[in-house]
PyMOL Python script that loads the backbone (N, CA, C, O; Angstrom):
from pymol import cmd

cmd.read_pdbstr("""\
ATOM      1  N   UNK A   1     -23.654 -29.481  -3.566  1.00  0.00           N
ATOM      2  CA  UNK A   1     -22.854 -30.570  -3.015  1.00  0.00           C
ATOM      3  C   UNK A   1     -21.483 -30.067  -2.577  1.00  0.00           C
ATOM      4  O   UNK A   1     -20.880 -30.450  -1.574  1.00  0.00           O
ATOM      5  N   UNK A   2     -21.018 -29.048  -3.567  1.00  0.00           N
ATOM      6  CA  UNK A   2     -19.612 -28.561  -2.899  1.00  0.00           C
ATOM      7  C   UNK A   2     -19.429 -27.746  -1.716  1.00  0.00           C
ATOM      8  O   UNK A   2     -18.375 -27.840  -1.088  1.00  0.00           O
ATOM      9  N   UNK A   3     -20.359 -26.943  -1.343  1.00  0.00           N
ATOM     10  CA  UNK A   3     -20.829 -26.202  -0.484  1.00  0.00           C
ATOM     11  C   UNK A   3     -20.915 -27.068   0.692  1.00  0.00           C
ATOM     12  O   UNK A   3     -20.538 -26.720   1.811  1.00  0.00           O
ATOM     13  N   UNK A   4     -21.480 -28.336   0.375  1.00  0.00           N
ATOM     14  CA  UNK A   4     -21.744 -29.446   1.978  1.00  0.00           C
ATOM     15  C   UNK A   4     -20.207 -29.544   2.272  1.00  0.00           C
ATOM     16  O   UNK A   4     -19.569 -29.167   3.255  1.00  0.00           O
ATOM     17  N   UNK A   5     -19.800 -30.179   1.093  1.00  0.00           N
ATOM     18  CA  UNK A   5     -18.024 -30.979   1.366  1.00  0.00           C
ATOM     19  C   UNK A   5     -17.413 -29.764   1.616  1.00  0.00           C
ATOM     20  O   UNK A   5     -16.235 -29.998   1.886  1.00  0.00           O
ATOM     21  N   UNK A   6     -17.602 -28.802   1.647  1.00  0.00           N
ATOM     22  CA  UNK A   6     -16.289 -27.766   1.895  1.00  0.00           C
ATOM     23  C   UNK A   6     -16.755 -27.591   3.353  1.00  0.00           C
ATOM     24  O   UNK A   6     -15.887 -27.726   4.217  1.00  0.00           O
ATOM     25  N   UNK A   7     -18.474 -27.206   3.877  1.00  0.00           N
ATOM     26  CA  UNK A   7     -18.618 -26.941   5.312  1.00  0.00           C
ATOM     27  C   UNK A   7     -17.918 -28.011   5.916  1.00  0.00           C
ATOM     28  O   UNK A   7     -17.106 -27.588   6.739  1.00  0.00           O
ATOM     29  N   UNK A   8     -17.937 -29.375   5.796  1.00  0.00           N
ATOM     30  CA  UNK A   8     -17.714 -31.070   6.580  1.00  0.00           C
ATOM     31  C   UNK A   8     -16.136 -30.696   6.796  1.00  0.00           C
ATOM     32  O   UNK A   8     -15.473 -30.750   7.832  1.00  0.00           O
ATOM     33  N   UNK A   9     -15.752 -30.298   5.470  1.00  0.00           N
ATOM     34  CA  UNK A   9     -14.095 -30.482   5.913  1.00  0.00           C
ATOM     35  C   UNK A   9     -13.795 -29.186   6.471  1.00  0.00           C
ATOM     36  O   UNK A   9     -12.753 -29.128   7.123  1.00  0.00           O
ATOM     37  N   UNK A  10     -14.554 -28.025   6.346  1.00  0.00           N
ATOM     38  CA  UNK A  10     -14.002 -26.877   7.618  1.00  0.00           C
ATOM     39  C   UNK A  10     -14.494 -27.368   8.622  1.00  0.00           C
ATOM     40  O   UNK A  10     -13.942 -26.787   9.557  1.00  0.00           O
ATOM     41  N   UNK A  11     -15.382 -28.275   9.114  1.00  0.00           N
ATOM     42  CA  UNK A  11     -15.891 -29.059  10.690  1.00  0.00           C
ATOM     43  C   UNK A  11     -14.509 -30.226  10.838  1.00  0.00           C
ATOM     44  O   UNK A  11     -14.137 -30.649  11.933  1.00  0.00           O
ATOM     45  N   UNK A  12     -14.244 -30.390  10.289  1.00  0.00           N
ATOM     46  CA  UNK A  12     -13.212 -31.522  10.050  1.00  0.00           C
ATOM     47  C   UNK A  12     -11.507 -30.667  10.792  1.00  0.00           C
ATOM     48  O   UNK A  12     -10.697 -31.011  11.653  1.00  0.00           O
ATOM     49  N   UNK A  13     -11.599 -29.840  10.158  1.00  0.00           N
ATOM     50  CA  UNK A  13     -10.325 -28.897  10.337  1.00  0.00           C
ATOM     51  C   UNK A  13     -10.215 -28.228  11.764  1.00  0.00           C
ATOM     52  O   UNK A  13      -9.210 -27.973  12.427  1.00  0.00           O
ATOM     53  N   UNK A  14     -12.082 -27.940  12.145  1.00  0.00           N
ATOM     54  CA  UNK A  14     -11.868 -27.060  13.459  1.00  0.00           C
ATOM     55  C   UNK A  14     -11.684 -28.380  14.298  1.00  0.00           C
ATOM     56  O   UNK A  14     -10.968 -28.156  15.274  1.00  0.00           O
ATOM     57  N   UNK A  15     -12.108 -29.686  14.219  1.00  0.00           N
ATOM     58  CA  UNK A  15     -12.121 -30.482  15.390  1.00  0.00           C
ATOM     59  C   UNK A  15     -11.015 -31.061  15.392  1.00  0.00           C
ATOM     60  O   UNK A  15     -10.798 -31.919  16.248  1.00  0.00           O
ATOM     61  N   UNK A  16      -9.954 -30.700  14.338  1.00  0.00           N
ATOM     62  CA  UNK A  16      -8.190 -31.564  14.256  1.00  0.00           C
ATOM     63  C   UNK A  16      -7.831 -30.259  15.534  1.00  0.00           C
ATOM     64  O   UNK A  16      -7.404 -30.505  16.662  1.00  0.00           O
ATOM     65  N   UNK A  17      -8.077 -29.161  15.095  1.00  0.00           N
ATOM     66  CA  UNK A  17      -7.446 -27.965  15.780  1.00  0.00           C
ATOM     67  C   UNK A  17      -8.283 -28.051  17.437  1.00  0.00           C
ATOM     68  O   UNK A  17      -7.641 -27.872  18.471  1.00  0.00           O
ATOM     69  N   UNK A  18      -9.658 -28.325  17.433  1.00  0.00           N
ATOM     70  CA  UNK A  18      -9.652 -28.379  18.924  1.00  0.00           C
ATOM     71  C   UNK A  18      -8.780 -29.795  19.174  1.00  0.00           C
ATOM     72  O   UNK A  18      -7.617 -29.403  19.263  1.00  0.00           O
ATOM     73  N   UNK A  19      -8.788 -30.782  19.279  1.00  0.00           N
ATOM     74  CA  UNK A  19      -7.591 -31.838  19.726  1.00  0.00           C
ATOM     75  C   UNK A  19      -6.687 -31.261  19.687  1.00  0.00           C
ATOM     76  O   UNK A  19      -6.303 -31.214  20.855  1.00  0.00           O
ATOM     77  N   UNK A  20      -5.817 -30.580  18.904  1.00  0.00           N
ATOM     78  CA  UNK A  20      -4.409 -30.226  19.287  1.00  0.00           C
ATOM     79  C   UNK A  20      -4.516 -29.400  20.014  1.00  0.00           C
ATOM     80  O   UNK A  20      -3.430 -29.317  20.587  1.00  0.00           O
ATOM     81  N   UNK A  21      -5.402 -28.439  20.514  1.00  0.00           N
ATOM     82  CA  UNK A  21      -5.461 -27.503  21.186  1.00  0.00           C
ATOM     83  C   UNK A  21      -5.786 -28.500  23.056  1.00  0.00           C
ATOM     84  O   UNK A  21      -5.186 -28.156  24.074  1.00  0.00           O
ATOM     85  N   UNK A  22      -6.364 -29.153  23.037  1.00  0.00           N
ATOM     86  CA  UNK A  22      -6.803 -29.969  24.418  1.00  0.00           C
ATOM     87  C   UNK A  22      -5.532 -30.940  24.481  1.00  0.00           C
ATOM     88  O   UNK A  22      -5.131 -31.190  25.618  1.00  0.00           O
ATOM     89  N   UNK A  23      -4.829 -31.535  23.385  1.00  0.00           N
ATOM     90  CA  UNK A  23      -3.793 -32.288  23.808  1.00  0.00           C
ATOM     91  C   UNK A  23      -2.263 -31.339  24.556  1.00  0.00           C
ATOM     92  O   UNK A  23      -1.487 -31.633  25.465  1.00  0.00           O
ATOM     93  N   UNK A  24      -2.387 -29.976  23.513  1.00  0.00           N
ATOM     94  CA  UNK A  24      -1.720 -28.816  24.344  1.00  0.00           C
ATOM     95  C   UNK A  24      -1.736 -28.476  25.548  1.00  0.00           C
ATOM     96  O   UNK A  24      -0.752 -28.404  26.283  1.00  0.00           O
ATOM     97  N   UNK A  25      -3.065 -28.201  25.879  1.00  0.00           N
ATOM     98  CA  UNK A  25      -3.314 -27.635  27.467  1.00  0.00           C
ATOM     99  C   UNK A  25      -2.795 -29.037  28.370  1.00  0.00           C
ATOM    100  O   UNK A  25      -2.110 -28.877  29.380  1.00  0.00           O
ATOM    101  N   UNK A  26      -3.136 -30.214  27.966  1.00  0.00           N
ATOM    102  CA  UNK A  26      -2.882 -30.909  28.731  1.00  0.00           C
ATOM    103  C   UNK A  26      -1.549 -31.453  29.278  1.00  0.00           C
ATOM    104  O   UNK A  26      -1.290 -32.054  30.321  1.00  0.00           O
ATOM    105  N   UNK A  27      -0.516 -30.912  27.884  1.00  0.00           N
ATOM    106  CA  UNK A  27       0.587 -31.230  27.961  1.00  0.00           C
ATOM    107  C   UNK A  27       1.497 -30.226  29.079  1.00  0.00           C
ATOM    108  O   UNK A  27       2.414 -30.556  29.830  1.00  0.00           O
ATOM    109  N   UNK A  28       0.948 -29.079  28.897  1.00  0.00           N
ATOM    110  CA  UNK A  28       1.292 -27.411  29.294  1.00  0.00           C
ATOM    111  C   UNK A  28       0.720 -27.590  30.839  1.00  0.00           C
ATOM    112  O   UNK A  28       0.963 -26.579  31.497  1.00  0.00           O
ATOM    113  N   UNK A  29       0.072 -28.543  31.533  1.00  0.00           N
ATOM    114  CA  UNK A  29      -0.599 -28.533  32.616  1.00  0.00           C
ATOM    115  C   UNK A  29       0.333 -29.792  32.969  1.00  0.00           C
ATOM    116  O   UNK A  29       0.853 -29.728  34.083  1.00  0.00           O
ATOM    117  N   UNK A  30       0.605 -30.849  32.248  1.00  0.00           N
ATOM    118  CA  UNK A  30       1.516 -31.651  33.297  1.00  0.00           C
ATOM    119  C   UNK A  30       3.130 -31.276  33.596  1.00  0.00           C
ATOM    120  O   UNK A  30       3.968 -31.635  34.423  1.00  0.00           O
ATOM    121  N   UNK A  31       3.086 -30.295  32.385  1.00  0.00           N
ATOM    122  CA  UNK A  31       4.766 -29.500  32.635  1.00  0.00           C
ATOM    123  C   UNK A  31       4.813 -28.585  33.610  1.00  0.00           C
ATOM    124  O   UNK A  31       5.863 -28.263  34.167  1.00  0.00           O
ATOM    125  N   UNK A  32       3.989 -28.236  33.808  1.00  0.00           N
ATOM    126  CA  UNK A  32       3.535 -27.329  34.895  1.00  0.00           C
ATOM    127  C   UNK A  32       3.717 -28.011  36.239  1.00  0.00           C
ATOM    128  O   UNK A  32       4.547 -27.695  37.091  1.00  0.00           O
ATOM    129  N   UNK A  33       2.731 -29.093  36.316  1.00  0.00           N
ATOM    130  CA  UNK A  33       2.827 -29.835  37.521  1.00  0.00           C
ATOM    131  C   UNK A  33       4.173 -30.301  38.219  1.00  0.00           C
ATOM    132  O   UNK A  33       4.669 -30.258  39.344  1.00  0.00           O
ATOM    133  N   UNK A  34       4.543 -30.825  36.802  1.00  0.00           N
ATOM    134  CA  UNK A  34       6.237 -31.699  36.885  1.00  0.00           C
ATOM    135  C   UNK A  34       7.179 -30.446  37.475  1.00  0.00           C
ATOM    136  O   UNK A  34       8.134 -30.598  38.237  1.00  0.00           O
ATOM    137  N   UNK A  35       6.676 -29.138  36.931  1.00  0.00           N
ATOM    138  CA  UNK A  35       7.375 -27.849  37.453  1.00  0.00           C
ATOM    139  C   UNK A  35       7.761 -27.702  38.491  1.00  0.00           C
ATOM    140  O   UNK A  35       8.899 -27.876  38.929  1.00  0.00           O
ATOM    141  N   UNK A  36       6.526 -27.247  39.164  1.00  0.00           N
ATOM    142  CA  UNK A  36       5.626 -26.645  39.994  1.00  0.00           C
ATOM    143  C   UNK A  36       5.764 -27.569  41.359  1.00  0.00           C
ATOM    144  O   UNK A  36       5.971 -27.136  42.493  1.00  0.00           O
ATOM    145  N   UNK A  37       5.630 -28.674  41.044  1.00  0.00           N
ATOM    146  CA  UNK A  37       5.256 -29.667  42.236  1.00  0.00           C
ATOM    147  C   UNK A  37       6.407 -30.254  43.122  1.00  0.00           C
ATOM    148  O   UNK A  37       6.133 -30.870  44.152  1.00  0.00           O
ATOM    149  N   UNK A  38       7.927 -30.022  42.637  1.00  0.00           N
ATOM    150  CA  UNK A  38       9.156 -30.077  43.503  1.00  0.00           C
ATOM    151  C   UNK A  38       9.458 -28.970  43.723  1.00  0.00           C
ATOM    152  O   UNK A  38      10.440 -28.985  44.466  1.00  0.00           O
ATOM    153  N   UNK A  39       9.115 -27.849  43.457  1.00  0.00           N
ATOM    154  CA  UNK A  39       9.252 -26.304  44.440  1.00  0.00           C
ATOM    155  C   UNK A  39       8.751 -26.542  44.939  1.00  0.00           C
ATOM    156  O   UNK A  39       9.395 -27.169  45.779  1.00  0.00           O
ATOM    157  N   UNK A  40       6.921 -26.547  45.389  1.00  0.00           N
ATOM    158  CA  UNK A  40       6.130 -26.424  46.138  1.00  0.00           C
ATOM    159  C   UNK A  40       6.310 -27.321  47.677  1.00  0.00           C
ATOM    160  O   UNK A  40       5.996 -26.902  48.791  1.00  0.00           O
ATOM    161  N   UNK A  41       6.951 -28.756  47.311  1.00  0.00           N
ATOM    162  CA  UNK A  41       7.062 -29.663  48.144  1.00  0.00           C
ATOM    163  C   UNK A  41       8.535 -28.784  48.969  1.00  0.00           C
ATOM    164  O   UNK A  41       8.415 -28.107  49.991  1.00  0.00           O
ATOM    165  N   UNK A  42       9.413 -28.939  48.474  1.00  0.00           N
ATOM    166  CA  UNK A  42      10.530 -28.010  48.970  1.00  0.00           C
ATOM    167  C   UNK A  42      10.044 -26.981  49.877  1.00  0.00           C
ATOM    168  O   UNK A  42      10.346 -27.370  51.005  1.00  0.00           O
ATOM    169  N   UNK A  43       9.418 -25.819  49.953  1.00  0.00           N
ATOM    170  CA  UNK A  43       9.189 -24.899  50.223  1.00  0.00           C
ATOM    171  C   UNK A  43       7.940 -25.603  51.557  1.00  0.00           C
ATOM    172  O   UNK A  43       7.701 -25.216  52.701  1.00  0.00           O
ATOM    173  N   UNK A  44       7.441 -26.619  50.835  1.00  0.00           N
ATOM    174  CA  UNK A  44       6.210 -26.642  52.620  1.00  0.00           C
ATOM    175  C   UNK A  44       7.227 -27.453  53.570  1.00  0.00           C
ATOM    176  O   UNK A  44       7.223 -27.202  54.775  1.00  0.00           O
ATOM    177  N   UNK A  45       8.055 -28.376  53.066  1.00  0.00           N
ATOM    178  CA  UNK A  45       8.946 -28.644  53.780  1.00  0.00           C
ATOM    179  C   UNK A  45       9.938 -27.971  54.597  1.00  0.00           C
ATOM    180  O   UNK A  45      10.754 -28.627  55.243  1.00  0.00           O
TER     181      UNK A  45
END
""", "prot")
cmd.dss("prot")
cmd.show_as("cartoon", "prot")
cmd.util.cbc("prot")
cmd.orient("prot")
């Protein structure tokens, strides 16, 4: 039984860490944009 509850909560732990990891990229991709996207306009202008 301890063996189950310890695998569940290391499944538990990797899927907190993938969310923070996808809420990251996503954050890191609109800072980017917000960056990125008044040079770019500047410059085709």
């Amino acid at each position: 039984m301890l063996i189950i509850r310890h695998i569940s909560s290391t499944n538990t732990v990797q899927n907190q860490l993938n969310k923070i990891n996808k809420s990251m990229q996503r954050t890191c991709c609109l800072s980017a944009k917000l960056f990125w996207y008044p040079i770019v306009r500047y410059h085709i202008q």
